[in-house]
C-alpha positions as CSV (number, residue, x, y, z in Angstrom):
1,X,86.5,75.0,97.3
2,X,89.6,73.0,96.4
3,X,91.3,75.4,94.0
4,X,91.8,78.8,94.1
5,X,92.7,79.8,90.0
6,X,94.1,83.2,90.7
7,X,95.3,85.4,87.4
8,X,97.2,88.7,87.0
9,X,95.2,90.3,84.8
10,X,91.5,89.2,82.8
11,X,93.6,89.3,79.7
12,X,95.3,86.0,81.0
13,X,91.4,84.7,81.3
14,X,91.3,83.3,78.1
15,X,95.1,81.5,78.5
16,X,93.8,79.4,81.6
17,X,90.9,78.2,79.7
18,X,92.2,74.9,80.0
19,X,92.9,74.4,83.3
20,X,89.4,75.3,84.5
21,X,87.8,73.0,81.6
22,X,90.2,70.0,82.9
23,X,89.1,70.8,86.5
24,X,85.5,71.2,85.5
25,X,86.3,67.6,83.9
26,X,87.7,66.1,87.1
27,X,84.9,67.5,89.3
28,X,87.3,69.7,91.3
29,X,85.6,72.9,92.8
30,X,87.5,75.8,92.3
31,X,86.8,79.8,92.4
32,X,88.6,82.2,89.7
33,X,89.9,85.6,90.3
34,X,92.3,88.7,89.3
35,X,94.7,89.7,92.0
36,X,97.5,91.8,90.1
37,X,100.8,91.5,91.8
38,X,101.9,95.1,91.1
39,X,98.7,96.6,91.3
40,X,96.7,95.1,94.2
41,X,99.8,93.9,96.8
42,X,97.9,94.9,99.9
43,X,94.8,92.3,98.4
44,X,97.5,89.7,97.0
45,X,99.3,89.6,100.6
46,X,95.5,89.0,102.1
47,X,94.4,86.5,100.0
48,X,97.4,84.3,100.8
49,X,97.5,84.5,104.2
50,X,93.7,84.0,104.6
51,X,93.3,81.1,101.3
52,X,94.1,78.0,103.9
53,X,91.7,79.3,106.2
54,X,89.3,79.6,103.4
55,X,89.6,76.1,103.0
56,X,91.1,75.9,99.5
57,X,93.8,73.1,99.2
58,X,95.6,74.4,96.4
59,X,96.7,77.4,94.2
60,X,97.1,77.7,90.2
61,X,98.6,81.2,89.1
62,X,98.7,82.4,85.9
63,X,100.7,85.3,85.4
64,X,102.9,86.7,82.6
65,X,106.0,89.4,82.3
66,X,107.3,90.0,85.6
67,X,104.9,87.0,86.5
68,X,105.9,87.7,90.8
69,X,102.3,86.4,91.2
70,X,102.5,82.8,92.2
71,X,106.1,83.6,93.9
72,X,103.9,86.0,96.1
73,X,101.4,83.6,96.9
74,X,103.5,81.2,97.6
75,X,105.6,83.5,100.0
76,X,102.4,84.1,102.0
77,X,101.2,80.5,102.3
78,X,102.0,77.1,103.0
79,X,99.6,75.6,100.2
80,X,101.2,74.5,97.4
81,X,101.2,76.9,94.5
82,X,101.6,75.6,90.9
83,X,102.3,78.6,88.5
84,X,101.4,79.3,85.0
85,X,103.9,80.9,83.1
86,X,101.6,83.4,80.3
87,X,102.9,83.3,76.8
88,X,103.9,87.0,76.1
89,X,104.0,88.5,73.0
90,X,107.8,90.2,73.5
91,X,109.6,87.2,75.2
92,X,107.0,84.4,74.1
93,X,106.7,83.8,77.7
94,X,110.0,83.0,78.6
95,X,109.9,85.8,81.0
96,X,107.2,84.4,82.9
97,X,108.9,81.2,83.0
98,X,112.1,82.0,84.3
99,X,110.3,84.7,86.7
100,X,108.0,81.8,87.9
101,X,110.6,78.7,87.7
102,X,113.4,80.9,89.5
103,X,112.2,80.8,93.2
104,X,114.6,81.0,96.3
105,X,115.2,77.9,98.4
106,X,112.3,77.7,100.9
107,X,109.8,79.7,98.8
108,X,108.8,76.5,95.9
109,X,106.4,77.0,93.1
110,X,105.6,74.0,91.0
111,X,106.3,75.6,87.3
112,X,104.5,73.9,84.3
113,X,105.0,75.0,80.6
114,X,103.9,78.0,78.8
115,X,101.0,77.7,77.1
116,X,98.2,75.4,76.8
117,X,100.1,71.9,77.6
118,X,101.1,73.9,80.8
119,X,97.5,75.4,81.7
120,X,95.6,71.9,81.3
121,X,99.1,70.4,83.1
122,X,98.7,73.0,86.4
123,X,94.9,71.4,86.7
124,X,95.8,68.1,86.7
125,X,99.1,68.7,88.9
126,X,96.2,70.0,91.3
127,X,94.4,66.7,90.8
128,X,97.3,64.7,91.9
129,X,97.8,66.4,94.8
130,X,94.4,66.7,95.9
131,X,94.1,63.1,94.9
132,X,96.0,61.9,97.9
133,X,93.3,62.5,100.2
134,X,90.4,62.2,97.9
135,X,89.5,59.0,96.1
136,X,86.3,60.6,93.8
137,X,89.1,63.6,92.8
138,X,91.6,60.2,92.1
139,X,88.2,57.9,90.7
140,X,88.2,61.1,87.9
141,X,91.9,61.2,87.2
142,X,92.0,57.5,86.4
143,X,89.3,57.6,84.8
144,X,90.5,60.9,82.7
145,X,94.0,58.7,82.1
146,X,91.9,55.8,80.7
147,X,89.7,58.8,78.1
148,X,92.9,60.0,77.8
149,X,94.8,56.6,76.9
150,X,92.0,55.5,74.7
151,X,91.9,58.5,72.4
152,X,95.5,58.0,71.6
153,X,94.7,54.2,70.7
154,X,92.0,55.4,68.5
155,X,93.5,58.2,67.1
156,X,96.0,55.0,65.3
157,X,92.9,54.2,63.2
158,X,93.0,57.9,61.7
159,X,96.2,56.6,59.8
């Protein structure tokens, strides 16, 4: 697999929808699973000390609140981690944000925006990395910049 789309809880499941439909877009093989910071530690502290060995080149994860998911990850791994900061209904996911963006020196997390701009945004920050040692993974994100740049053209006509 090259992505491992890790969550804090199955409630953010439908929030990442996007980033697993762009990866399912590019081509990009990826697994999906829960690992709750606060509530499986002993499982989160496994999984990143063992994700380079299972082969994965990357991390998304989505996490909200507290959001010390992707800042644990990170601190257990040298693969680069982007995180998802979860819109929440009590800080609108500024929490998550600032939990996620905030990250001591030697610890980084790649941050991308709340929301869906961010989710679809962590999946192709993935693509760009992965796309420096993989010309079908940078063949699809051309190509998906090309869908993309076309649609806008088009959407002029709308007018």
């Amino acid at each position: 697999m090259d992505v491992a789309v890790v969550m804090g809880s199955i409630s953010d499941y439908p929030k990442i929808q996007g980033t697993l439909d762009v990866l399912d877009e590019l081509n990009i093989s990826y697994d999906k699973q829960v690992i709750s910071a606060h509530r499986m530690p002993s499982e989160l502290q496994a999984f990143g000390s063992s994700a380079k060995h299972e082969h994965y080149r990357v991390i998304i994860a989505a996490a909200g609140g507290a959001a010390h998911l992707p800042g644990m990850l990170a601190a257990n791994t040298t693969l680069p981690v982007i995180g998802i900061p979860i819109k929440t209904s009590t800080l609108n996911g500024m929490d998550s944000l600032l939990s996620i963006v905030q990250m001591p020196a030697g610890v980084p997390v790649a941050t991308v925006a709340i929301g869906d701009a961010g989710a679809k945004n962590a999946a192709l920050l993935a693509a760009q990395i992965l796309a420096l040692n993989d010309d079908e993974i940078a063949n699809n994100l051309d190509d998906f910049r090309e869908k993309q740049t076309k649609g806008a053209i088009e959407s002029n006509e709308q007018l």
